[in-house]
C-alpha positions in Angstrom: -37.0 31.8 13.4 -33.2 31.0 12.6 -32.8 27.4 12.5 -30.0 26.6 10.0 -26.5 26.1 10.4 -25.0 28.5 13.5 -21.6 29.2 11.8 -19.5 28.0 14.8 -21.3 24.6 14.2 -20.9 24.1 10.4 -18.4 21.8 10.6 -19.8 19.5 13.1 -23.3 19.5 10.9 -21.5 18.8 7.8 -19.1 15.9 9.4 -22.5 14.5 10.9 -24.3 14.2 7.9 -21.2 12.6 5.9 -20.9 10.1 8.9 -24.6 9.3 8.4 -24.6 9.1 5.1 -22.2 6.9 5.4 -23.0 4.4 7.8 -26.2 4.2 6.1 -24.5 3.3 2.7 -22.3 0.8 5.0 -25.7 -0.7 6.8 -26.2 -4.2 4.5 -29.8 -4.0 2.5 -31.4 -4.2 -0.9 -29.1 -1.8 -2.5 -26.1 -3.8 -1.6 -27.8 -7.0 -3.1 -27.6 -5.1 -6.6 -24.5 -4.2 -6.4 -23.1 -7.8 -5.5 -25.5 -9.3 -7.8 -24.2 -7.3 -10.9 -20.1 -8.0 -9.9 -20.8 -11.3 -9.2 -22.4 -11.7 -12.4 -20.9 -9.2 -14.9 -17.9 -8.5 -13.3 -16.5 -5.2 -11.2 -17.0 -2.7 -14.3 -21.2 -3.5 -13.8 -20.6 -3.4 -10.0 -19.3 0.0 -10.2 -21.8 1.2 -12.8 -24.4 0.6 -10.7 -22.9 1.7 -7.5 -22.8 5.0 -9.5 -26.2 5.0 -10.9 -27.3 4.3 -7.4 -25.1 7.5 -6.1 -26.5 9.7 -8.3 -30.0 9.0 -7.3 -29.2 9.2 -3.7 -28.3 12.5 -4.4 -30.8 13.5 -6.2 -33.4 11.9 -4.0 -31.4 14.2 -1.1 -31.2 16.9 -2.8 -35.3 16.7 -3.7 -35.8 15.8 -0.1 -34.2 19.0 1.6 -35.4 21.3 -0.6 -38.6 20.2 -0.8 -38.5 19.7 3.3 -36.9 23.8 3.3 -40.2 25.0 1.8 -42.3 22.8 3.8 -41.2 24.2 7.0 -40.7 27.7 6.1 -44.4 27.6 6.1 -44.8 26.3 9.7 -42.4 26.4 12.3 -44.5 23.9 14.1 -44.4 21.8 11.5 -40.3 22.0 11.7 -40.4 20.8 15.1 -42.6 18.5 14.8 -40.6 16.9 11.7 -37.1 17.4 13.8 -38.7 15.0 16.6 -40.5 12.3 14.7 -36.7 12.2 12.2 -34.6 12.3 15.8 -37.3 9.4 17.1 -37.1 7.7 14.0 -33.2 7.4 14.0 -32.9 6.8 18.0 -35.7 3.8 16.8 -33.3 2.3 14.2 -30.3 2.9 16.4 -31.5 0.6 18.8 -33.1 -1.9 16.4 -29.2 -2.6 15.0 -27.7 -2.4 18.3 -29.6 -5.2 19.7 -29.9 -7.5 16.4 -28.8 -10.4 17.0 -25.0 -11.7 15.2 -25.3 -13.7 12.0 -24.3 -16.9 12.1 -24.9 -17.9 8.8 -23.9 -16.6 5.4 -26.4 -16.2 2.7 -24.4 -15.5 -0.8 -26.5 -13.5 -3.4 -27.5 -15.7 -6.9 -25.7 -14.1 -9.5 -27.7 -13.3 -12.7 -27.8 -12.4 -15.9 -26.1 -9.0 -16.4 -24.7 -6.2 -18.2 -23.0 -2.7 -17.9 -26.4 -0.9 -19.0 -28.7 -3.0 -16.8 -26.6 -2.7 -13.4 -26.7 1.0 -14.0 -30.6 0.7 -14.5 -31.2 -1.6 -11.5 -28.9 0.7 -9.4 -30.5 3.9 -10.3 -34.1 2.1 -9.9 -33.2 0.5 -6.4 -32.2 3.9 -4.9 -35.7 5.3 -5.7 -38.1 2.4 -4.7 -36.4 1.4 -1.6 -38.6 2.4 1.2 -35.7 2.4 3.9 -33.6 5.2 1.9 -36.8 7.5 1.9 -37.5 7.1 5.4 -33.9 7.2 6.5 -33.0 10.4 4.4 -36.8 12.5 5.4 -35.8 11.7 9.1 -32.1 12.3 8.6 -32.4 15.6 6.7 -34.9 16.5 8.9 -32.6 17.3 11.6 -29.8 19.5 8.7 -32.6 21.7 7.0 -34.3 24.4 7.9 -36.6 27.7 6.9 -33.0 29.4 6.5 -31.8 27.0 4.1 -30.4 28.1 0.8 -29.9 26.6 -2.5 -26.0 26.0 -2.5 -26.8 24.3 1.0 -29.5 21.7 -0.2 -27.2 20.9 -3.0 -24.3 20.3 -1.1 -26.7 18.1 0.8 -26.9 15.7 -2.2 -23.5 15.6 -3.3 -22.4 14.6 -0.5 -24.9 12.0 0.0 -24.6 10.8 -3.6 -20.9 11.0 -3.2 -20.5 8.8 -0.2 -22.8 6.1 -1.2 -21.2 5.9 -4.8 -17.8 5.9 -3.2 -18.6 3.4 -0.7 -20.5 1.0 -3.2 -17.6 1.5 -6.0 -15.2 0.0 -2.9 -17.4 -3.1 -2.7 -17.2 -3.9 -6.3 -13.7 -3.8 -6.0 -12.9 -5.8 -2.6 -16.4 -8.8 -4.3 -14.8 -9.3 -7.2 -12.1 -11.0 -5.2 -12.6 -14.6 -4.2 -13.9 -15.3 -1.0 -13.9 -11.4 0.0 -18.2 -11.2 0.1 -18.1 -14.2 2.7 -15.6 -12.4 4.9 -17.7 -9.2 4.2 -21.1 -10.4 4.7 -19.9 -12.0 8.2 -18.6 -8.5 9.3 -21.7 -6.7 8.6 -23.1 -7.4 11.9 -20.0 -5.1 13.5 -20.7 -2.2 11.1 -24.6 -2.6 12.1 -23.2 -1.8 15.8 -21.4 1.0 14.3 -24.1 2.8 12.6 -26.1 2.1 15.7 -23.7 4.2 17.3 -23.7 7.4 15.2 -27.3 7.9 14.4 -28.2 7.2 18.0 -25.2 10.3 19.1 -26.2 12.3 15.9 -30.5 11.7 16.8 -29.7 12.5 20.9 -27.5 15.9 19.7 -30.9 16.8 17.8 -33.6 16.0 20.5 -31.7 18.5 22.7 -31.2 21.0 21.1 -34.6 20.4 19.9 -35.6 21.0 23.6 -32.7 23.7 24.1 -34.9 25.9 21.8 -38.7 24.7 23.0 -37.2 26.2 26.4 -35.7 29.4 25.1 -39.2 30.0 23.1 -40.7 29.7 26.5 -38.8 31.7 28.5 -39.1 34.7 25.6 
């Protein structure tokens, strides 16, 4: 059963998981309260430490999540399908959740504590792994990029990019926060990158249910 990256569709796959990956580093959560906490307290030098602790365990956590999902499946093709659609259902459900959430009137700032270097690298490694939103989001997201054919280089590719992206994006909002008055002004326009995200997963989750189907019919038909 060849399931993995088509070579005439690498590029889209690849551009689709960086767009997710992205947008989900973008959507506002616990992970984003660190990283403001820490530059608000400290200064931008903790804020980017522990936007980069915090990359590095999103990539690890990716890279653990698609490998461990490649051997999974290459034990049950049923169980691939099965994993594609509750991932694709998963994201169409979140799609629609931040679509419809309602705009944010109000703007709550986050209480700066005590901090240092060290510690912001800690809490940002720590929040990455005990977040229950990134392990759902990343199980359902990688669900739909790995496969029984998937190979080593692939899975690790996988997590640098996913560790890349959210490092990157987090590093830019120590910089742009340790600016007066610039986490108001983001913190109000969170709501439009919400709509965003929506956006993506719900194109990237649809793209996956049919093809999903695409291949439930051709298995039919054989």
């Amino acid at each position: 059963m060849e399931v993995f990256f088509d070579s005439s569709m690498s590029v889209t796959f690849w551009l689709s998981v960086t767009l997710a990956c992205l947008f989900g580093a973008m959507s506002p959560g616990p992970s984003l309260a660190i990283v403001v906490n820490h530059t608000l307290s400290q200064g931008r030098i903790a804020g980017i430490c522990a936007a980069l602790s915090h990359g590095l365990a999103i990539g690890l956590f990716a890279y653990a999540t698609a490998s461990g999902l490649a051997i999974a499946l290459a034990n049950n093709s049923m169980l691939f399908d099965a994993i594609q659609l509750l991932g694709s259902i998963f994201l169409l459900f979140t799609a629609v959740k931040l679509l419809f959430a309602p705009i944010k009137t109000d703007v709550e700032l986050v209480l700066a504590v005590h901090s240092s270097n060290w510690r912001a690298a800690r809490d940002g490694f720590l929040i990455a792994l005990v977040n229950p939103k990134v392990v759902l989001f990343f199980t359902a997201l990688l669900s739909q990029f790995v496969g029984v054919e998937t190979e080593v280089w692939e899975a690790i590719t996988l997590g640098v990019i996913a560790g890349g992206v959210d490092a990157l994006w987090y590093m830019l909002i120590a910089l742009i926060i340790s600016h007066s008055g610039m986490l108001i002004r983001f913190q109000r326009g969170s709501w439009w990158l919400d709509k965003v995200f929506s956006i993506v997963l719900f194109a990237i989750a649809s793209r996956f249910i049919l093809d999903l189907l695409e291949r439930v019919d051709i298995m039919s038909l054989s």
